[in-house]
C-alpha positions as CSV (number, residue, x, y, z in Angstrom):
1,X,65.0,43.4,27.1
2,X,63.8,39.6,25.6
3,X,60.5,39.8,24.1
4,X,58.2,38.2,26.5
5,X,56.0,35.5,25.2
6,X,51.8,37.0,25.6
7,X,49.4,34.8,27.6
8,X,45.5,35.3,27.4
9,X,43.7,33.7,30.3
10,X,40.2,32.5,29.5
11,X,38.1,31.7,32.2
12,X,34.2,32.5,33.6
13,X,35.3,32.6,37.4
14,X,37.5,35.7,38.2
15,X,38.8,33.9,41.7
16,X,40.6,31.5,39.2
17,X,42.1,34.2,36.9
18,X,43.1,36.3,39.7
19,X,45.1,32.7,41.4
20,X,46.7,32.1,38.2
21,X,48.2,35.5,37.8
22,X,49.5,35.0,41.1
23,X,50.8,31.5,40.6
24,X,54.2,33.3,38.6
25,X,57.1,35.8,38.5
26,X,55.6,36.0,34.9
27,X,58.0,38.6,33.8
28,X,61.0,36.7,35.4
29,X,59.6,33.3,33.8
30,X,59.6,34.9,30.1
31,X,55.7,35.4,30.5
32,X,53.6,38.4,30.2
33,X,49.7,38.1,30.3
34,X,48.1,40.6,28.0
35,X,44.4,39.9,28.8
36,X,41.3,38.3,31.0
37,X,38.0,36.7,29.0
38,X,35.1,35.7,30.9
39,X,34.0,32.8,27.6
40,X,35.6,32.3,23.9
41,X,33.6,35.0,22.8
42,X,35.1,37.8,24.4
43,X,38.5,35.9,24.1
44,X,38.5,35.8,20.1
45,X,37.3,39.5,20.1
46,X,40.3,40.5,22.4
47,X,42.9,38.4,20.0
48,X,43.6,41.4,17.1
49,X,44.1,43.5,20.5
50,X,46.1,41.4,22.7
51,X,48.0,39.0,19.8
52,X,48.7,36.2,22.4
53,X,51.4,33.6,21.8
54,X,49.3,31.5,24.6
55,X,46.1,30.8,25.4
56,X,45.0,29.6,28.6
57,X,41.6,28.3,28.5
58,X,38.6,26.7,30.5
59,X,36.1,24.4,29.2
60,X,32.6,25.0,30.7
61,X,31.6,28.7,30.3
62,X,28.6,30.6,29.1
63,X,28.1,31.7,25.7
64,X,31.1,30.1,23.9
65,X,32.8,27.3,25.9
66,X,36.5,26.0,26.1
67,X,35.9,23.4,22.9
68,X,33.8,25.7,20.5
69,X,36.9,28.1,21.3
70,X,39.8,25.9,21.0
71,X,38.3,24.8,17.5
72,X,37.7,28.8,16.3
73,X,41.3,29.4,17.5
74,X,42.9,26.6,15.3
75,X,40.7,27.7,12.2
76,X,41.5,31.4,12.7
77,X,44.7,31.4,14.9
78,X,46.2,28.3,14.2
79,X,50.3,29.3,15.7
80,X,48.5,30.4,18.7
81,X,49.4,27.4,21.4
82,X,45.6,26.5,23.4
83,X,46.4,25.0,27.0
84,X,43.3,23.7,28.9
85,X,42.0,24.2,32.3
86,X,40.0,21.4,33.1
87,X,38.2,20.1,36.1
88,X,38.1,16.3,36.9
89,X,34.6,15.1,35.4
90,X,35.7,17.2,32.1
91,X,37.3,14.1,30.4
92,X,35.2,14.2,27.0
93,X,35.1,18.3,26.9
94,X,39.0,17.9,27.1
95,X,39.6,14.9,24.6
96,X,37.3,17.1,22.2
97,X,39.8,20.2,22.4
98,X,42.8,17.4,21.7
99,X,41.0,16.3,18.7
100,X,41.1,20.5,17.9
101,X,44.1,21.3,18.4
102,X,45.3,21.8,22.0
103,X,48.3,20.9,23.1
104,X,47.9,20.5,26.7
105,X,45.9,20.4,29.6
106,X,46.5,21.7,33.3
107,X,43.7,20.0,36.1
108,X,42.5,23.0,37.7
109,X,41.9,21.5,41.8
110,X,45.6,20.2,41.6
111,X,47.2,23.3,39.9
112,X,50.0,24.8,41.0
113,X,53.4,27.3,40.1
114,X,55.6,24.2,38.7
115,X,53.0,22.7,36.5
116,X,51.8,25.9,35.1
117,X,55.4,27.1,34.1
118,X,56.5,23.7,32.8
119,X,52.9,23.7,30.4
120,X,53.8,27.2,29.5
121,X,57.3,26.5,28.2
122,X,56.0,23.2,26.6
123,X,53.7,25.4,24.8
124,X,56.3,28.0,23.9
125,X,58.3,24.7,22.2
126,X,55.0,24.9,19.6
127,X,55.4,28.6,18.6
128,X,57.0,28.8,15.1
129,X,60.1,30.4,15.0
130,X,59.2,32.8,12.9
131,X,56.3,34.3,15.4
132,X,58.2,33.7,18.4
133,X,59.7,37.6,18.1
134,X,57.3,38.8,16.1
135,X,55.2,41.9,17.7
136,X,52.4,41.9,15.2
137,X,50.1,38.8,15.1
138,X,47.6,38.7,12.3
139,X,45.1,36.3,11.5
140,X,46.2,33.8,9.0
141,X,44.1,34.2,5.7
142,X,45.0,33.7,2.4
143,X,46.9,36.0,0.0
144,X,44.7,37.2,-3.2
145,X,47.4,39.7,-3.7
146,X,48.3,37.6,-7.3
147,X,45.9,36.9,-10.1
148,X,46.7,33.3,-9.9
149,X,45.9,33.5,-6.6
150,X,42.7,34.6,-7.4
151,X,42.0,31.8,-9.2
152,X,42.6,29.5,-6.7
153,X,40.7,31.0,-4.2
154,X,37.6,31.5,-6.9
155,X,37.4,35.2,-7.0
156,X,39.4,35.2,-10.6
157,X,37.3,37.4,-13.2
158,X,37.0,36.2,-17.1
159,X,39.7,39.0,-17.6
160,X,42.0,37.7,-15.0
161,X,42.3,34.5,-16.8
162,X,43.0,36.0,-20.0
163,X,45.5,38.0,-18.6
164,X,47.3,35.1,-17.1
165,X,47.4,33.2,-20.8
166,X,49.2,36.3,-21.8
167,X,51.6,35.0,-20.0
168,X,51.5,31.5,-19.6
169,X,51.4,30.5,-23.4
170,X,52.4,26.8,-23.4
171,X,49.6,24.3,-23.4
172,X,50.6,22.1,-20.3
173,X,50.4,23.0,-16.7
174,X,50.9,21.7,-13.3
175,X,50.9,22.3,-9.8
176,X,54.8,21.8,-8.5
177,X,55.2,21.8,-4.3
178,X,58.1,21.9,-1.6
179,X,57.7,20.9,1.6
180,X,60.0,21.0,4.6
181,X,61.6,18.0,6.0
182,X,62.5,19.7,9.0
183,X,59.4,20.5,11.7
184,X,60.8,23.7,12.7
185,X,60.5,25.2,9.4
186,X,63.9,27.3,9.1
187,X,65.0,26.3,5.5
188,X,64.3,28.4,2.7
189,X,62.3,26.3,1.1
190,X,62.0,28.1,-2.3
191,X,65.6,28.9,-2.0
192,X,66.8,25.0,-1.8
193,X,63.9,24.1,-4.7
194,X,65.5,26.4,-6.8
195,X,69.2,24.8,-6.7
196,X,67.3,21.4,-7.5
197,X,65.2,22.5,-10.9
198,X,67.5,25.7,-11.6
199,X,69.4,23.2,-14.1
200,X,66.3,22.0,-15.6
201,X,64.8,25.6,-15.9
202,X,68.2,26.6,-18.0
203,X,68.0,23.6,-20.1
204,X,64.2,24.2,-21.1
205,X,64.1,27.9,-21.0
206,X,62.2,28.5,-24.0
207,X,59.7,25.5,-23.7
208,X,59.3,26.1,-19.4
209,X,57.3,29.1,-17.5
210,X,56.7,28.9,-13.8
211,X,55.6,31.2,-10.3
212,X,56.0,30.6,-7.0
213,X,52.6,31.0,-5.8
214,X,51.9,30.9,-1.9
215,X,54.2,29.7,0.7
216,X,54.0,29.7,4.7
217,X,55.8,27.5,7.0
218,X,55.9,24.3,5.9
219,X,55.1,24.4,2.5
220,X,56.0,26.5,-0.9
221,X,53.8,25.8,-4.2
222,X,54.3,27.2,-7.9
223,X,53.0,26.9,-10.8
224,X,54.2,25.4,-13.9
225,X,53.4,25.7,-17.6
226,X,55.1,23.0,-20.3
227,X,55.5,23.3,-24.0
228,X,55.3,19.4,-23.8
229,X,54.5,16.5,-21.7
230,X,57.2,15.0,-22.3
231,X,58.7,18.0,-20.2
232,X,56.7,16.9,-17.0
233,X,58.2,13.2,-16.8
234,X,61.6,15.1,-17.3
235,X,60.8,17.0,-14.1
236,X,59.7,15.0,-12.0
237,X,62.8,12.9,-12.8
238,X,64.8,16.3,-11.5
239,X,62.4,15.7,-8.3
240,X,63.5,12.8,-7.3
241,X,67.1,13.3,-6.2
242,X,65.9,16.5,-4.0
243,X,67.2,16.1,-0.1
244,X,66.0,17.9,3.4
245,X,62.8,18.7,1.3
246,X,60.3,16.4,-0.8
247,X,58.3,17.8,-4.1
248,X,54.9,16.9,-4.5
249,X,53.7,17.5,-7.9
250,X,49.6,17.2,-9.2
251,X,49.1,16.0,-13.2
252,X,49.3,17.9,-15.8
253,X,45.9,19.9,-17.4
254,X,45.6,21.7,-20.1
255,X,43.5,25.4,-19.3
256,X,44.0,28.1,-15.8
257,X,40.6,27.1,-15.6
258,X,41.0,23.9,-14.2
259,X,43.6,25.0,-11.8
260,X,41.2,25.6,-8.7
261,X,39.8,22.1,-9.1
262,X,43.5,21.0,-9.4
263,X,44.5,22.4,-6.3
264,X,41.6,21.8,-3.9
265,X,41.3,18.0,-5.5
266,X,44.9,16.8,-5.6
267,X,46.9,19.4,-3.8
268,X,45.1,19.6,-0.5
269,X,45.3,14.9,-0.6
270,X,48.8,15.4,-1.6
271,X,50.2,17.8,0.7
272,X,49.7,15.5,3.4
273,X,51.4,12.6,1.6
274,X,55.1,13.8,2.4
275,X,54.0,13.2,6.5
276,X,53.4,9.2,5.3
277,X,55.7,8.8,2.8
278,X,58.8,10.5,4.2
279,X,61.4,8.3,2.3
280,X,59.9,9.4,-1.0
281,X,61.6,12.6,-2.1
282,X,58.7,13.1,-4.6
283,X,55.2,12.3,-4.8
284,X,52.6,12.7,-7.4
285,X,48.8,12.2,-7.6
286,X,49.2,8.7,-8.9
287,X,51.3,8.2,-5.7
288,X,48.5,8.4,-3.4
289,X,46.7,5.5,-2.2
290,X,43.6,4.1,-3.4
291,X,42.1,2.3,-0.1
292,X,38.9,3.4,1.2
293,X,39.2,5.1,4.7
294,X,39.8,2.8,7.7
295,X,36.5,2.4,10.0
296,X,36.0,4.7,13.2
297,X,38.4,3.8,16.2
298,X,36.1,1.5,18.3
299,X,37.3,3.2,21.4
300,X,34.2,2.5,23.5
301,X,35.5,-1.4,23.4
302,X,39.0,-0.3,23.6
303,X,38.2,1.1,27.5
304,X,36.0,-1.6,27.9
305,X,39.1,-4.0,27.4
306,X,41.1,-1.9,29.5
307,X,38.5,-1.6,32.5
308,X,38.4,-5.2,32.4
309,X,42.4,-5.6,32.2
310,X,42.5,-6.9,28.6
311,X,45.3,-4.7,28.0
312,X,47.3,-7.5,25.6
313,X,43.6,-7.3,22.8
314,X,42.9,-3.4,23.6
315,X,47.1,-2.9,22.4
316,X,46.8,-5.6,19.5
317,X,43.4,-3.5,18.5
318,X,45.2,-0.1,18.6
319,X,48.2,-1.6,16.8
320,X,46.4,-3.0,13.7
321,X,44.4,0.4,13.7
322,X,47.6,2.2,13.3
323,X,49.3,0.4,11.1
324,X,45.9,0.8,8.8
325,X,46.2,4.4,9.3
326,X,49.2,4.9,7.8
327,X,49.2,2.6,4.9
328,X,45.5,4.7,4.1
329,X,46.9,7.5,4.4
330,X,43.4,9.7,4.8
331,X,43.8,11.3,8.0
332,X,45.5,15.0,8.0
333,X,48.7,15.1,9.6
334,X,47.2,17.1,12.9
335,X,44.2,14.2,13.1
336,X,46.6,11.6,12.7
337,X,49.0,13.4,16.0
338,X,46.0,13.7,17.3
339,X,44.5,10.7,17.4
340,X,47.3,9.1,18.9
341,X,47.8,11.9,21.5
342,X,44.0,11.0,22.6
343,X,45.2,7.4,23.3
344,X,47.9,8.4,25.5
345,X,45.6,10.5,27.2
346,X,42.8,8.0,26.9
347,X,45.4,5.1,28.3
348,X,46.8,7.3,31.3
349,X,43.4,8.2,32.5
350,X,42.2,4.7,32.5
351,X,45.5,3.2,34.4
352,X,45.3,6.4,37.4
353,X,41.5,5.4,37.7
354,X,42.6,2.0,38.4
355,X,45.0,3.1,41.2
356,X,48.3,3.5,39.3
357,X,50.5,6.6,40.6
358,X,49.2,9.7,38.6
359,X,52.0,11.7,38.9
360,X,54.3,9.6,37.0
361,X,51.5,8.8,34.2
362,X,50.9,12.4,33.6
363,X,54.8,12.8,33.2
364,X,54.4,9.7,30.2
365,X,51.8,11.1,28.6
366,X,53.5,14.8,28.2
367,X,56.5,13.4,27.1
368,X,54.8,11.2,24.4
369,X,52.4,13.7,23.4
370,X,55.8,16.5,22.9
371,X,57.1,13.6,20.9
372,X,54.0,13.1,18.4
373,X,53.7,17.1,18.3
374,X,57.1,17.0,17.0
375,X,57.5,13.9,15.0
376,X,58.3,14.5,11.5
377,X,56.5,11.3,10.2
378,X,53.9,8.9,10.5
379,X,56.7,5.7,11.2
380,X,58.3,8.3,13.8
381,X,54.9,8.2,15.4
382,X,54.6,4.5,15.3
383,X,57.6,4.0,16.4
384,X,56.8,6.4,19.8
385,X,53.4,4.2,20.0
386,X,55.6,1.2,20.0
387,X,57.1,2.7,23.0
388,X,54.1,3.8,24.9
389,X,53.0,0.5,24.4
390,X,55.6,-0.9,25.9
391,X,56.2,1.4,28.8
392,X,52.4,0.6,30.1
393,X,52.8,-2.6,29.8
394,X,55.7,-2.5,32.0
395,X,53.5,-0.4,33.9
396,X,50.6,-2.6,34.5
397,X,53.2,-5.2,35.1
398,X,55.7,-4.0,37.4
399,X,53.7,-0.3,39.7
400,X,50.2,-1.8,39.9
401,X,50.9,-4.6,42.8
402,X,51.2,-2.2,45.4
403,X,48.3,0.2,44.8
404,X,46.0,-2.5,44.5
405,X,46.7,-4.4,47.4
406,X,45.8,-0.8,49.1
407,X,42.7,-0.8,47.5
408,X,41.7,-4.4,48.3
409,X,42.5,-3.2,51.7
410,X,40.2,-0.6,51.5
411,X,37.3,-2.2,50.1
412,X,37.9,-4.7,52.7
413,X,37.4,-2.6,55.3
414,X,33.9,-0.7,53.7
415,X,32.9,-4.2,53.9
416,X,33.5,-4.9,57.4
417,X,31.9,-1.6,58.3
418,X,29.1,-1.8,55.7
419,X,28.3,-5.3,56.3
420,X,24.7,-5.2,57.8
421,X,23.8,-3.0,54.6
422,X,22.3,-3.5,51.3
423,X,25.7,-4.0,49.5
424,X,27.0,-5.3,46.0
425,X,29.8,-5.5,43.9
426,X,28.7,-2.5,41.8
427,X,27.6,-0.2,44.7
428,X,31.8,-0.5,46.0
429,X,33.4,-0.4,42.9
430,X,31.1,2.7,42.1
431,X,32.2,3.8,45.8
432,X,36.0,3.2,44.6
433,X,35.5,4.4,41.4
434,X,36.6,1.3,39.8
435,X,34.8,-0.6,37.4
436,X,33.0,-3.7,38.8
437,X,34.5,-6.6,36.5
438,X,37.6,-5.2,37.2
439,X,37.3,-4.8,41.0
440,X,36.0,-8.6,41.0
441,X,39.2,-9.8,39.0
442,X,41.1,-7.9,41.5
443,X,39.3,-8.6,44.5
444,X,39.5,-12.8,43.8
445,X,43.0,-12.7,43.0
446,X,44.1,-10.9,46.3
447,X,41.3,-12.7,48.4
448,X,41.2,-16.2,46.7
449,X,37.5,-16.0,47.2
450,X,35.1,-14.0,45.2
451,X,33.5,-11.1,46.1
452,X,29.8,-12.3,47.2
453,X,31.1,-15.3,48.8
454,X,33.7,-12.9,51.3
455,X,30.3,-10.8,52.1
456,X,28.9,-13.7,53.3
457,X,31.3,-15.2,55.3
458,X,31.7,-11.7,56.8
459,X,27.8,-11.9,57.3
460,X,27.5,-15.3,58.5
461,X,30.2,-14.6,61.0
462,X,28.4,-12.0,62.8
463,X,25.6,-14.1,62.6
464,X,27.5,-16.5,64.8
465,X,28.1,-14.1,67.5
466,X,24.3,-13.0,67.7
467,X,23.5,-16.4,67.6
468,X,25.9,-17.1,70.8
469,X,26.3,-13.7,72.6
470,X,22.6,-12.4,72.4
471,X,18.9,-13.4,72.6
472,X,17.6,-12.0,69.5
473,X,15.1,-14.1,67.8
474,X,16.7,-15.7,64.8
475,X,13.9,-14.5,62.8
476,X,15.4,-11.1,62.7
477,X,19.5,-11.8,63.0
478,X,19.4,-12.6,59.0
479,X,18.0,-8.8,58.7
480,X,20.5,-7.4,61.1
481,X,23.6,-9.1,59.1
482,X,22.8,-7.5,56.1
483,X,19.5,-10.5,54.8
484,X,16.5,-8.8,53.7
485,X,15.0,-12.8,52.8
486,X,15.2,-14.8,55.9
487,X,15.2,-18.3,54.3
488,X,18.2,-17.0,51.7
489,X,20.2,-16.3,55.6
490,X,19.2,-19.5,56.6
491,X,20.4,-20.8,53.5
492,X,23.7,-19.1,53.3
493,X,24.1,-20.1,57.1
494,X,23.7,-23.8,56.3
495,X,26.2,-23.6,53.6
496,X,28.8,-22.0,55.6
497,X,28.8,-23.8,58.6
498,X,26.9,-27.3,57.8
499,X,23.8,-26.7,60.2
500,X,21.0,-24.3,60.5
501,X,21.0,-21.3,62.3
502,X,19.1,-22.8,64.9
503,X,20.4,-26.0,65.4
504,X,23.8,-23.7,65.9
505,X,22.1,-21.8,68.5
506,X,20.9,-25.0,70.6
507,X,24.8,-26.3,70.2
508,X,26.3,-23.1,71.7
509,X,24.1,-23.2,74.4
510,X,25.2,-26.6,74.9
511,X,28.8,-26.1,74.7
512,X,28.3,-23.0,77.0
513,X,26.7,-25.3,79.8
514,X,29.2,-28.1,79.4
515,X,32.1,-25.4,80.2
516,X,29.7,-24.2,82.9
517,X,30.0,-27.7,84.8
């Protein structure tokens, strides 16, 4: 029978656990879910128990919510795949759980059997290979099974070290990495470094010592002692021809008790570096770039721009702040996916707000998100912003015309009904959920007249028909069209129809005797 991939459902409301086990054949689908948690707390004790594969989550529960969770789990758990349920006013609780680590959300009101089983398989898609038929799932920690190991992690003894000079006697060291070119992580990365520098390690036998050190998925590192320096520029010269994998190597110092410093200092910078440099096929500390970090995404002014259909400066912005974050370099390779992956989000959300057809702007931003999860380099994700970029703006260009002259439409008619009430621009957009400079760009270029100026002639025009059909006193028509200030009706009145409300009044009657003979 095939291994079933383990789902944990995580949410404070059993009626919503109890519908999503009933949304699937789960068995048939692949799917098996191996356990309920009412908040993150209970879910993170159940994990060692229940070893998930998925994690389906909420974000507002009690006593550890969906984004404390999400961030534990990638810390702790980081192959397990985090899914969020989110409700509609939830918009910064999920963007927070992007910036953490999750890899998709599902809205909870307009869930249903499709959705759920396309999110789960888009999660399975993220499981390494390697856990995907694994039955034991431990928590990731690192290995102090080595003595050198020990010294990286700080727990190495005074005897430790002079144990390890027994055996590494030359006076030179360094730090010496691999790391996989390719995302799903099935080459043998120690295997292929070993073809590369076996040559070198035959040559220099006598004047060369080295250990592989740790390795997981993406990465292998060993350590390297030298007789000489000249020995290091002669290595990294064997680097630099290396294919499907790139060598990062740290400089050379000169006692094991430097190598923690060496390792968090310049490996932890450098081990990013392949992600932004991918056409280097080795890079050393004096590769990495010197700028100073780029300043925080203003995105409060990029939504601004967009809620006011600036979409040419708010795509100029975003492009000049990308192109700055790779040539920086400072970001980690999951905050650099996921700051992009918050844009698409960020960019869809805006555009359905505005009326544009959710359903096919939910299908954009999963595919570019899967992309940018995937992408094996910083200029792969560019080159899938590029894209996005270009899809909206085809977007905004080609599917909006439709949707708002519907919602024109209906503002329209709240005005006609809503007429004789105290309204505004800002009280319908906030009825229509738009936002009011955009509602008034949209409403004059559909109307040709402005906003105010339409109210009024709707106003004024059942003005007219009081003033003709009934025998109200004019002092109080102004208050029943909607004019709490009766010489601001009488105003408007005048310069709608070129005479006062009264002298309009006296020529009706007029007219209506004339045509009475």
């Amino acid at each position: 029978m095939k291994d079933l991939y383990r789902v944990l459902i995580v949410d404070d409301e059993p009626l919503i656990r109890q519908g999503i086990k009933h949304y699937l054949d789960w068995e048939k689908s692949g799917f098996e879910i191996v356990g309920e948690a009412s908040n993150g707390q209970e879910a993170l004790a159940l994990i060692p128990q229940c070893q998930p594969h998925i994690m389906l989550t909420d974000m507002v529960m009690p006593i550890m919510d969906g984004e404390v969770l999400t961030k534990e789990m990638k810390q702790h758990y980081p192959n397990i795949q985090v899914v969020i349920l989110s409700s509609f006013g939830e918009y910064d609780y999920v963007r927070s759980a992007f910036h953490h680590g999750a890899i998709d959300y599902i809205l909870k009101p307009k869930l249903n059997a499709k959705d759920l089983h396309d999110v789960l398989c888009k999660a399975v898609q993220h499981i390494p290979k390697v856990l995907k038929c694994e039955e034991t799932y431990q928590k990731v920690v690192s290995s102090k099974s080595t003595q050198i190991e020990k010294v990286i992690d700080g727990y190495s003894s005074k005897e430790d070290i002079e144990q390890l000079c027994k055996l590494f006697t030359y006076p030179y060291f360094c730090l010496i990495g691999v790391v996989s070119q390719n995302e799903s992580g099935n080459i043998n990365k120690v295997e292929c470094a070993e073809r590369i520098l076996e040559p070198f390690y035959q040559q220099h036998e006598d004047q060369v010592r080295y250990a592989w050190i740790k390795e997981d998925q993406y990465t292998a590192i060993a350590i390297v002692n030298l007789n000489d320096l000249e020995l290091y520029e002669r290595l990294k010269n064997v680097c630099k021809v290396a294919a499907q994998i790139s060598f990062i190597m740290t400089s050379c110092f000169e006692q094991l008790q430097q190598l923690r410093r060496i390792y968090m200092e310049e490996w932890k910078a450098l081990i990013q570096l392949p992600f932004y440099f991918s056409e280097k096929s080795l890079i050393c500390t004096e590769d990495a770039p010197c700028t100073k970090k780029e300043e925080p995404f203003n995105l409060d002014w990029f939504t601004d721009e967009w809620k006011n259909g600036h979409y040419d400066l708010a795509f100029q912005y975003l492009r000049q702040y990308s192109y700055g974050l790779v040539q920086s370099a400072h970001l980690s390779v999951n905050e650099f996916r996921s700051f992009f992956n918050h844009i698409f989000f960020t960019v869809t959300i805006l555009l359905s707000n505005h009326g544009y057809e959710r359903s096919m702007l939910e299908k954009v931003k999963f595919s570019y998100v899967s992309k940018v999860s995937a992408a094996l380099s910083a200029h792969e994700v560019i080159d899938y912003m590029e894209r996005f970029i270009e899809e909206m703006n085809d977007t905004v260009t080609q599917v909006s015309v439709k949707g708002n002259e519907d919602s024109i439409q209906q503002v329209i008619e709240y005005i006609s009904t809503h007429y004789h009430e105290p309204i505004s621009l800002n009280v319908v957009a906030e009825t229509f959920h738009f936002n009011a400079s955009y509602l008034s760009a949209q409403f004059s270029h559909h109307m040709k007249v402005g906003f105010n100026e339409y109210v009024n002639r709707i106003r004024i025009e059942h003005a007219c028909k009081q003033l003709t059909e009934g025998k109200r006193p004019i002092s109080e028509i102004g208050g029943v069209v909607g004019y709490s200030d009766h010489s601001y009706f009488c105003k408007v009145f005048k310069k709608l129809k070129g005479v006062s409300p009264s002298y309009y009044r006296r020529q009706q009657k007029k007219d209506q005797l004339r045509e009475l003979g």
